[in-house]
One Martini backbone bead per residue (centre of mass of N, CA, C, O) as a GRO file, in nm:
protein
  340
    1UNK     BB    1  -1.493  -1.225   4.012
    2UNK     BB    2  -1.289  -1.186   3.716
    3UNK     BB    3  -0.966  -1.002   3.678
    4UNK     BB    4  -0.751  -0.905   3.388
    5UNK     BB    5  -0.442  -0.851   3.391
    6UNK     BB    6  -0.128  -0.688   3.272
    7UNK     BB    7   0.221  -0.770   3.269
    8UNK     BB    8   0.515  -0.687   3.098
    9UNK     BB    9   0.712  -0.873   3.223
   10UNK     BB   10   1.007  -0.847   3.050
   11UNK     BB   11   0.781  -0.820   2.762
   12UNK     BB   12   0.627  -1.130   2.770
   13UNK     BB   13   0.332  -1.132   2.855
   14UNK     BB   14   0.225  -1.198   3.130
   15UNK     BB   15  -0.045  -1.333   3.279
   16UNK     BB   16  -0.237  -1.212   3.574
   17UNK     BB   17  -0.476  -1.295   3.817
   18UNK     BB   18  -0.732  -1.121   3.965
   19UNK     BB   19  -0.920  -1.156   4.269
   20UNK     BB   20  -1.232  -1.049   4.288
   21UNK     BB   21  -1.435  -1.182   4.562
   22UNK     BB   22  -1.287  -1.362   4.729
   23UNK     BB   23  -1.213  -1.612   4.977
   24UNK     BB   24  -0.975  -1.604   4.914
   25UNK     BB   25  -0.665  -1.725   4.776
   26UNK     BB   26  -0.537  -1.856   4.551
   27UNK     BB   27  -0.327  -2.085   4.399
   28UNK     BB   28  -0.105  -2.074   4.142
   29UNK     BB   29  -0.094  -2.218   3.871
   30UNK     BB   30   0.036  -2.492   3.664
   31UNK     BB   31   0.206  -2.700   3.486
   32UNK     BB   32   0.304  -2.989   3.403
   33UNK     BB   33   0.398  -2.929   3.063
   34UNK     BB   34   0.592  -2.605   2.991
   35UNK     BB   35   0.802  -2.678   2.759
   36UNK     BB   36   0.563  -2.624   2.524
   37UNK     BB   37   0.602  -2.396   2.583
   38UNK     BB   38   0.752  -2.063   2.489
   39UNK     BB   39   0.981  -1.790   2.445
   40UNK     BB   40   1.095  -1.579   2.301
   41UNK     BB   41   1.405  -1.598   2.436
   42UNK     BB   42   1.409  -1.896   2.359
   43UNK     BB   43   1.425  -1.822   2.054
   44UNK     BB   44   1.658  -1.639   2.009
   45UNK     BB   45   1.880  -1.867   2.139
   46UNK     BB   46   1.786  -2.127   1.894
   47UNK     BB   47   1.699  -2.014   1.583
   48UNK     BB   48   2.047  -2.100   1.521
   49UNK     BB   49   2.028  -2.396   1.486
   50UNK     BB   50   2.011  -2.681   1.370
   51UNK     BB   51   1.776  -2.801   1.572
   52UNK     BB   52   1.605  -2.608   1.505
   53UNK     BB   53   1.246  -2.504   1.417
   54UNK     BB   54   1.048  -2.197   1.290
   55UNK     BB   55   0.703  -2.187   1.236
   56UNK     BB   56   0.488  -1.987   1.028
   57UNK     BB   57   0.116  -2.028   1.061
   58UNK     BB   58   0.091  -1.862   0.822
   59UNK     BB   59   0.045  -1.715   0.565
   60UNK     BB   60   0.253  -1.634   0.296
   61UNK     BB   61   0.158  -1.336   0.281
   62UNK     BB   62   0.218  -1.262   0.600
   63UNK     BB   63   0.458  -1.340   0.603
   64UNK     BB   64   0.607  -1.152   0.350
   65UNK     BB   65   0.550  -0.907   0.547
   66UNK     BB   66   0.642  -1.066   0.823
   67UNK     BB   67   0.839  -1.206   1.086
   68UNK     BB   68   1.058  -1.417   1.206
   69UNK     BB   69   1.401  -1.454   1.237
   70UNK     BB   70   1.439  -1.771   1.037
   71UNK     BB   71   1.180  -1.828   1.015
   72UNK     BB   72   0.927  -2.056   0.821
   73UNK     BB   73   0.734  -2.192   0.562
   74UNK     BB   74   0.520  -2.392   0.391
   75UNK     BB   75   0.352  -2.170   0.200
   76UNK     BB   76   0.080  -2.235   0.427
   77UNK     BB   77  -0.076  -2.275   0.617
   78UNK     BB   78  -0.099  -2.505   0.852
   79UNK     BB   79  -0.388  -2.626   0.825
   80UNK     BB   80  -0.336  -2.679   0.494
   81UNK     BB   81  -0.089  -2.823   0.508
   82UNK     BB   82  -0.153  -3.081   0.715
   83UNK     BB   83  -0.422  -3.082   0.551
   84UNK     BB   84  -0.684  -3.161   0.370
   85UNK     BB   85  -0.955  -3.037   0.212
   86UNK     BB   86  -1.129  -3.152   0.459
   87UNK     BB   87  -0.989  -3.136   0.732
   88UNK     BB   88  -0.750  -3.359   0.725
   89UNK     BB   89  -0.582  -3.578   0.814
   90UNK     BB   90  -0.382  -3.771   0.659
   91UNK     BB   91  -0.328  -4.087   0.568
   92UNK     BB   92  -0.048  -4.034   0.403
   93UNK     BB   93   0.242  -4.026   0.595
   94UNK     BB   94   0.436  -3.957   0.364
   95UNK     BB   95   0.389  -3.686   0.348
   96UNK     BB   96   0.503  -3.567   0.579
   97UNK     BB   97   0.805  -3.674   0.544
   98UNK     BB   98   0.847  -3.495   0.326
   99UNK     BB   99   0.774  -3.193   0.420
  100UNK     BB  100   0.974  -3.186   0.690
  101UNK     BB  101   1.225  -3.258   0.540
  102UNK     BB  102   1.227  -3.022   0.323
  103UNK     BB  103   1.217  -2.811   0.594
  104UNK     BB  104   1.415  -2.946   0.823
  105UNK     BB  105   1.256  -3.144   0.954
  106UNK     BB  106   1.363  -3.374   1.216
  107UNK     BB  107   1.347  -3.589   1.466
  108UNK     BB  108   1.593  -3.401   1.622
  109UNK     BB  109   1.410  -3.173   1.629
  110UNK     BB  110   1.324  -2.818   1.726
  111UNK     BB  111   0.951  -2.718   1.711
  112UNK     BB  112   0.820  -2.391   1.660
  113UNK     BB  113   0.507  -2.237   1.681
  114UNK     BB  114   0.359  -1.987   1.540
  115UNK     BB  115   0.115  -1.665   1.529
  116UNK     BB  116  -0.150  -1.402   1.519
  117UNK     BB  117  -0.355  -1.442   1.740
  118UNK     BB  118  -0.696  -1.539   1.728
  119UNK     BB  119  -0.718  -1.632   1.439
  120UNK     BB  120  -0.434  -1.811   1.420
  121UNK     BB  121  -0.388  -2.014   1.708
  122UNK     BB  122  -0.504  -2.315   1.535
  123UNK     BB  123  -0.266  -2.360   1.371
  124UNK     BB  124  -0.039  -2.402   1.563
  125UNK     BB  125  -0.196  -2.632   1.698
  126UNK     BB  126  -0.217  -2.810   1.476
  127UNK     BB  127   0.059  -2.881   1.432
  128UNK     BB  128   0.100  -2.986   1.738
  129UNK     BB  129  -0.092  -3.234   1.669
  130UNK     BB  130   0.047  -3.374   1.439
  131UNK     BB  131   0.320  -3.373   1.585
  132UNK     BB  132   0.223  -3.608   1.812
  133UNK     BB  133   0.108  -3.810   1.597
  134UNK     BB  134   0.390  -3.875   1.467
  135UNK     BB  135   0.594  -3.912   1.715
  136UNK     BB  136   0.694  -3.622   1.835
  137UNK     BB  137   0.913  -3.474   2.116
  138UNK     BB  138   0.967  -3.158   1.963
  139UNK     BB  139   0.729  -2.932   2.075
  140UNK     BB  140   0.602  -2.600   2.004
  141UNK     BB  141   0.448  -2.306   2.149
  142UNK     BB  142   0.439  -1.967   2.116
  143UNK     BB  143   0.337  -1.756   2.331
  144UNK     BB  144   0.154  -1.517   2.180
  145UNK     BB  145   0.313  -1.491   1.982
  146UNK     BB  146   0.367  -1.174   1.831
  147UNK     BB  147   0.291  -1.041   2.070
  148UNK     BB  148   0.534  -1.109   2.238
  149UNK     BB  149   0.762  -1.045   2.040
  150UNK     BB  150   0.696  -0.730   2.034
  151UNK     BB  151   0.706  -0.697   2.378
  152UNK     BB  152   1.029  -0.816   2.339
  153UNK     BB  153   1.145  -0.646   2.126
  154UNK     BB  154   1.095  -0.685   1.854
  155UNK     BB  155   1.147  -0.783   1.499
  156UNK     BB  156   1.067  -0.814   1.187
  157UNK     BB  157   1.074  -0.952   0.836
  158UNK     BB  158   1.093  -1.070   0.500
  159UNK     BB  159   1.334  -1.230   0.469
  160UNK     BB  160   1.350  -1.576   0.385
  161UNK     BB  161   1.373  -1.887   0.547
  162UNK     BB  162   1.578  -2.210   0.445
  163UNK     BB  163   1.632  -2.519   0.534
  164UNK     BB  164   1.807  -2.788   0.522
  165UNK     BB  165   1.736  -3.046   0.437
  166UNK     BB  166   1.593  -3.406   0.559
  167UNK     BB  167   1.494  -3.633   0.805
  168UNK     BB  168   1.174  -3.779   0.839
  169UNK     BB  169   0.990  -4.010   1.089
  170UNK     BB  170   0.724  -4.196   1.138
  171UNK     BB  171   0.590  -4.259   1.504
  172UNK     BB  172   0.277  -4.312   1.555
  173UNK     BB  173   0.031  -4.190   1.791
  174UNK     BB  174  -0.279  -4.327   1.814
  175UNK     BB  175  -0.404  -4.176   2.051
  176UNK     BB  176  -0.411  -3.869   1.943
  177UNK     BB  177  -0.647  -4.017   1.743
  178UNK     BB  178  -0.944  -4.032   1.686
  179UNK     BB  179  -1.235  -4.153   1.619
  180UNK     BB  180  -1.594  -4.232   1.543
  181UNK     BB  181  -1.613  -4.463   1.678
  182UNK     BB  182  -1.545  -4.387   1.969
  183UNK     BB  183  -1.766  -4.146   1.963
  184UNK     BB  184  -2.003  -4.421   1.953
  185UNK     BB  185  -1.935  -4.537   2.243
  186UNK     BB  186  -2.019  -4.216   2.374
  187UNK     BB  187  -2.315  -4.211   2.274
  188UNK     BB  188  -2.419  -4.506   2.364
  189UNK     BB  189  -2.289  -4.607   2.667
  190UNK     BB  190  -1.986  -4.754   2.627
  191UNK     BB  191  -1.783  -4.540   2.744
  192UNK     BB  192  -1.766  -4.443   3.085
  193UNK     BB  193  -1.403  -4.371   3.054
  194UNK     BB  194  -1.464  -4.149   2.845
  195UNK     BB  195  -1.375  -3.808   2.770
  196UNK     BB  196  -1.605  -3.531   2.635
  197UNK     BB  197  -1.543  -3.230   2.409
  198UNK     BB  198  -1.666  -2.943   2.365
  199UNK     BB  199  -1.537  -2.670   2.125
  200UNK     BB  200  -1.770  -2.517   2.118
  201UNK     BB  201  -2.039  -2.339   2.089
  202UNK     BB  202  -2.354  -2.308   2.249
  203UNK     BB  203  -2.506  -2.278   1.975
  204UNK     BB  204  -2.381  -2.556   1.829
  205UNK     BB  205  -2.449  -2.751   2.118
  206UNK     BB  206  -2.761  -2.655   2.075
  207UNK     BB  207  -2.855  -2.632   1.737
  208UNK     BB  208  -2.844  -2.273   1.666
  209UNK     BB  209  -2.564  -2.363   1.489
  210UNK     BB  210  -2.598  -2.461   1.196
  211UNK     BB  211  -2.281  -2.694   1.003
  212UNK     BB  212  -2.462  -2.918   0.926
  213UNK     BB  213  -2.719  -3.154   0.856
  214UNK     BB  214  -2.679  -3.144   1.172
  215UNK     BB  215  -2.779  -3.010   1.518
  216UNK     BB  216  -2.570  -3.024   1.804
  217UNK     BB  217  -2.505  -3.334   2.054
  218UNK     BB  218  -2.330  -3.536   2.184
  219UNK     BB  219  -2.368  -3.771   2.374
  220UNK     BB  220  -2.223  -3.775   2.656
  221UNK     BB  221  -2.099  -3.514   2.731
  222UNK     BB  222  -1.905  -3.340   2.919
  223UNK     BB  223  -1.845  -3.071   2.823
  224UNK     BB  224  -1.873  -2.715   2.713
  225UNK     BB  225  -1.606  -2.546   2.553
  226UNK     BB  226  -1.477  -2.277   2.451
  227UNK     BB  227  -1.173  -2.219   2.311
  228UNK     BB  228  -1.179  -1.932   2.427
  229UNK     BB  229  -1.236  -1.947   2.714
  230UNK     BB  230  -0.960  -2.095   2.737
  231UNK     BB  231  -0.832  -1.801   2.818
  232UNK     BB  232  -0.806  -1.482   2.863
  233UNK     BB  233  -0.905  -1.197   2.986
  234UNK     BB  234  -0.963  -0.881   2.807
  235UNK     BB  235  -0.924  -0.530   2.775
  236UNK     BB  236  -1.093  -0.337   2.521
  237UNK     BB  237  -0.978  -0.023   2.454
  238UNK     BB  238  -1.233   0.049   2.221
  239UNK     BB  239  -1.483  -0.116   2.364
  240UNK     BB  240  -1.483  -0.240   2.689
  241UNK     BB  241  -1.440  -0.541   2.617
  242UNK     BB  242  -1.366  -0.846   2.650
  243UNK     BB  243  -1.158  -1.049   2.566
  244UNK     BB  244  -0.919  -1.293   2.419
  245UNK     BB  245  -0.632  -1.370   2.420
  246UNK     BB  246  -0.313  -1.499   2.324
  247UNK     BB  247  -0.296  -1.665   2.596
  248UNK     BB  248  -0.191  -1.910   2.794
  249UNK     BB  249  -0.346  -2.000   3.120
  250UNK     BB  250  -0.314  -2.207   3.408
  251UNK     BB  251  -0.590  -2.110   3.572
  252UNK     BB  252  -0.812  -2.128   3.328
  253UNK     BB  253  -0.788  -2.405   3.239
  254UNK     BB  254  -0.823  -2.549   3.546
  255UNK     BB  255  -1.090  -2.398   3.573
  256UNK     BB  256  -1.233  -2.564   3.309
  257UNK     BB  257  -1.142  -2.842   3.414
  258UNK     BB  258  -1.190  -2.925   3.689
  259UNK     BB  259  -1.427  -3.187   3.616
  260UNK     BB  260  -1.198  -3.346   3.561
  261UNK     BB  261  -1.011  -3.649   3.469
  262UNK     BB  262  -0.675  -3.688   3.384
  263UNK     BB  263  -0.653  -4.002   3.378
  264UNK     BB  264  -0.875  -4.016   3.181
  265UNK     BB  265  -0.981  -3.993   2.844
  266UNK     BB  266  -0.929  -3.741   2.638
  267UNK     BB  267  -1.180  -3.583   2.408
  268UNK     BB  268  -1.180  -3.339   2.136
  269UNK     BB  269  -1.426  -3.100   1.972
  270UNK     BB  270  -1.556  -2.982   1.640
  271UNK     BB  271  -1.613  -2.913   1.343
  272UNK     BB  272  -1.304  -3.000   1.218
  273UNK     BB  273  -1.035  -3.043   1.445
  274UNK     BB  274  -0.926  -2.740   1.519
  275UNK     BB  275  -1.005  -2.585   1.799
  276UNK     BB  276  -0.955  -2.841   1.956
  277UNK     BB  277  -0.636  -2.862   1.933
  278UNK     BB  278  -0.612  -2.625   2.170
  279UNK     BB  279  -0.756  -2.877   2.372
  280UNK     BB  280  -0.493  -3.053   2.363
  281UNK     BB  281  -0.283  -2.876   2.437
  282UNK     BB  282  -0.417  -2.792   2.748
  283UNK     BB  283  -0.408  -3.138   2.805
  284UNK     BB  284  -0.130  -3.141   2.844
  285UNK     BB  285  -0.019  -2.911   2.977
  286UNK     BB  286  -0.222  -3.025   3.244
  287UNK     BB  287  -0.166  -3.320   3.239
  288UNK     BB  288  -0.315  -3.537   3.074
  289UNK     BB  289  -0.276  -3.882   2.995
  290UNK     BB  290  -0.492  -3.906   2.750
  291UNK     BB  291  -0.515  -3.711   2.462
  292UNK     BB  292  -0.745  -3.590   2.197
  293UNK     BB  293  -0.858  -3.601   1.916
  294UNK     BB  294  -1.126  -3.526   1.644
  295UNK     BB  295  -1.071  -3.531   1.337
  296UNK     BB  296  -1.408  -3.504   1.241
  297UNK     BB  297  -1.568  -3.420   1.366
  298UNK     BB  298  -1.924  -3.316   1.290
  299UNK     BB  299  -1.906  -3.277   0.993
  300UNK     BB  300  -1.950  -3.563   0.985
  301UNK     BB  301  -2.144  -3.635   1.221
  302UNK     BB  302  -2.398  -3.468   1.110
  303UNK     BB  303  -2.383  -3.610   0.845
  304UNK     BB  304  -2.511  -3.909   0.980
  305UNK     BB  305  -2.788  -3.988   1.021
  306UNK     BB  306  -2.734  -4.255   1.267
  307UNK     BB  307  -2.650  -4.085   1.447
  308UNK     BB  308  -2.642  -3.952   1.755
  309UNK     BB  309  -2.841  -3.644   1.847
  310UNK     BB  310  -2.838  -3.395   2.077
  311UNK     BB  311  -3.047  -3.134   2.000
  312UNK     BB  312  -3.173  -3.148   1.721
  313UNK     BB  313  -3.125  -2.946   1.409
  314UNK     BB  314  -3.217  -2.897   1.098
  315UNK     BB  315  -3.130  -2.759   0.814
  316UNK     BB  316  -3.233  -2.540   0.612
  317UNK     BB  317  -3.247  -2.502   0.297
  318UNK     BB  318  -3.471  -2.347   0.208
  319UNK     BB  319  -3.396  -2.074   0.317
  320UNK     BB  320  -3.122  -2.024   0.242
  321UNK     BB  321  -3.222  -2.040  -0.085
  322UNK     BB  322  -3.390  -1.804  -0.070
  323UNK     BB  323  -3.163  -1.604   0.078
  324UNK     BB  324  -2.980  -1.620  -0.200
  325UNK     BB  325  -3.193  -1.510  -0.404
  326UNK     BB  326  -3.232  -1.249  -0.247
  327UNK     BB  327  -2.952  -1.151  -0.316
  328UNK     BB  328  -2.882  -1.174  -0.609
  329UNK     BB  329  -3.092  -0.988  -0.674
  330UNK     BB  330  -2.931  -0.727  -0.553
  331UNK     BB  331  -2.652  -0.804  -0.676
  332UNK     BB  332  -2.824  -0.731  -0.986
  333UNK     BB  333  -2.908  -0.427  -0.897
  334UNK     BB  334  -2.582  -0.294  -0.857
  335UNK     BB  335  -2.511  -0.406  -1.130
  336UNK     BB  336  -2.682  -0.210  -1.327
  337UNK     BB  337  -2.640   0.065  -1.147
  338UNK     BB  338  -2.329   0.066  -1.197
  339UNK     BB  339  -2.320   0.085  -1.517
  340UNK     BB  340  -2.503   0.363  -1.516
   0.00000   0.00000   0.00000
C-alpha cells in the first residue's frame, strides 16, 4: 500500500512518498531531465529577463482574476490558442511562427508554461509539447502551478503583462509528432518495436464510455494508464479520499511507467491527443529516447469505420436521442413552470 504525505519543505510544496508495508524501502527515483519542471523559485528568479517568458495557460478570465506577476496570456487558454477549432495541431506552422513571435517568444527565449489545479494542468502540457514539436529546445512547465506558487508565500496580481514582439522560427521535429498511419500499423502488428499508451480511463480503453462513433482501444496497445493515475495523490481532507495532486512526482512515474523499454519510440493518446501531452511531458521526464504524442488520437481513429477496433462498442445514437428528448420536453415542462 502505497501513502502520499506533503510536505511544505520550503513552501515548494514538494511530494514524497511514504511506502508502507513493503519488505524494504525503495530508493527515490529522479527525473532524468529534470530541467523540463521549474520551480517557484526558478520563476522568480527570471521572469524579468528579457530572454525568459512565463505564459499563464488558462482562460483570459481566469489571468485577469490574478496571475503571476509578468506572466502573459495568449488570449484563451494554451489548449485553444495553440490548436484549431478540432483540437488539432495547426498544419500551417507559420501560425505559430506569428503568434510566438507577436507575444515575445523567440527562439533563444526561456518558456515556462503554468496551470491551476487539475483542471487545467494539460493546457500547459499541450503548450510543452507544441513547443518541443516545433523543434524549441528551452521549454518548461511550474510544477504544482499556482499551487506551489501560493505555498512559495506569493500572491498573484491582475495587472496584465505584455512582451515587446520578436521573432520565432520553427525547425519542426517531426518525431515528436505521431499520425494516424504510425498508430495503424501498431494496430495491425507491424511495427512490434514501437511502445503504444492509452491515457484514457479503463471505461474509455474497455468501451464502455464511447466518445467517438466507435468505443474500444487500439490492438496491441502497450499499457493503459490514465493520466491522473500518473500524479501523485493526496488525501482531500473535506471528503477523506485520495485524489490527484497537480505535482508531477519521478517515484509514481517511474512506476507507472516501469514496464517500458525507454530506448523504443514510445506514443501516448487520448481522446483529443490533450490528456496524453501530459503523458509526453512525463516520458521526457523520465527519459524515454523517443517519445510521441498522437495528435489524432481516438476522435479521429473510433470514428473511422475501417480501422481495428479491440473491445468495440457502437455509441448508441437512437438512445441517446431518446434521452435528449427528454430532457427538452422537461426543460420545456419548468420553462412553462417558471412563466407562471
Amino acid at each position: 500500500m502505497i501513502r502520499v504525505r506533503v510536505w511544505p519543505t520550503l513552501g515548494m510544496g514538494v511530494f514524497a512518498l511514504s511506502l508502507v508495508g513493503w519488505a524494504g524501502a525503495a530508493s527515490a527515483a529522479q527525473w532524468a531531465n529534470p530541467d523540463l519542471l521549474v520551480t517557484p523559485e526558478i520563476v522568480k528568479k527570471n521572469i524579468d529577463k528579457p530572454n525568459w517568458v512565463v505564459v499563464d495557460c488558462r482562460s483570459l478570465r481566469d489571468y485577469a482574476k490574478g496571475h503571476i506577476a509578468g506572466a502573459i496570456s495568449f488570449g484563451k487558454s494554451c489548449k485553444k490558442a495553440l490548436r484549431d477549432t478540432t483540437s488539432r495541431a495547426f498544419r500551417d506552422i507559420s501560425k505559430y511562427e506569428k503568434l510566438l513571435g507577436k507575444v515575445g517568444i523567440g527562439n533563444d527565449t526561456h518558456v515556462v508554461f503554468y496551470y491551476d489545479g487539475i483542471k487545467t494542468i494539460t493546457n500547459a502540457t499541450v503548450g510543452f509539447w507544441i513547443l518541443e514539436y516545433l523543434g524549441h529546445d528551452k521549454v518548461h512547465v511550474l510544477n504544482g502551478g499556482l499551487d506551489a506558487w501560493r505555498k512559495a508565500g506569493n500572491r498573484l496580481v491582475s495587472k496584465p503583462s505584455r512582451r515587446n514582439p520578436t521573432t520565432f522560427k520553427a525547425n519542426v521535429n517531426p518525431a515528436r509528432y505521431s499520425a494516424t498511419s504510425e498508430i495503424l500499423k501498431i494496430a495491425k502488428g507491424q511495427a512490434p518495436n514501437l511502445q503504444l499508451i492509452d491515457s484514457r480511463t479503463v471505461a474509455e480503453f474497455k468501451g464502455k464510455d464511447i466518445r467517438a462513433i466507435r468505443g474500444g482501444h487500439v490492438p496491441n496497445v502497450t499499457i493503459n494508464v490514465s493520466h491522473l493515475e500518473t500524479l501523485a495523490q493526496v488525501k482531500n481532507p473535506k471528503t477523506g479520499k485520495m485524489e490527484p495532486s497537480p505535482y508531477f512526482d519521478p517515484n509514481v512515474v517511474e512506476a507507472k511507467f516501469a514496464s517500458l523499454d525507454k530506448s523504443k519510440r514510445t506514443i501516448a493518446y487520448c481522446q483529443t491527443g490533450t490528456r496524453s501531452t501530459m503523458t509526453y511531458l512525463e516520458l521526457r521526464l523520465a527519459g524515454f529516447k523517443d517519445p510521441a504524442n498522437w495528435d489524432e488520437s481516438w476522435r479521429v481513429y473510433g470514428s473511422q469505420l475501417g480501422y481495428p477496433v479491440e473491445d468495440e462498442q457502437w455509441y448508441n445514437f437512437a438512445a441517446v436521442n431518446k434521452k435528449i428528448k427528454s430532457l427538452e420536453k422537461q426543460v420545456k415542462a419548468l420553462t412553462a413552470a417558471i412563466k407562471k
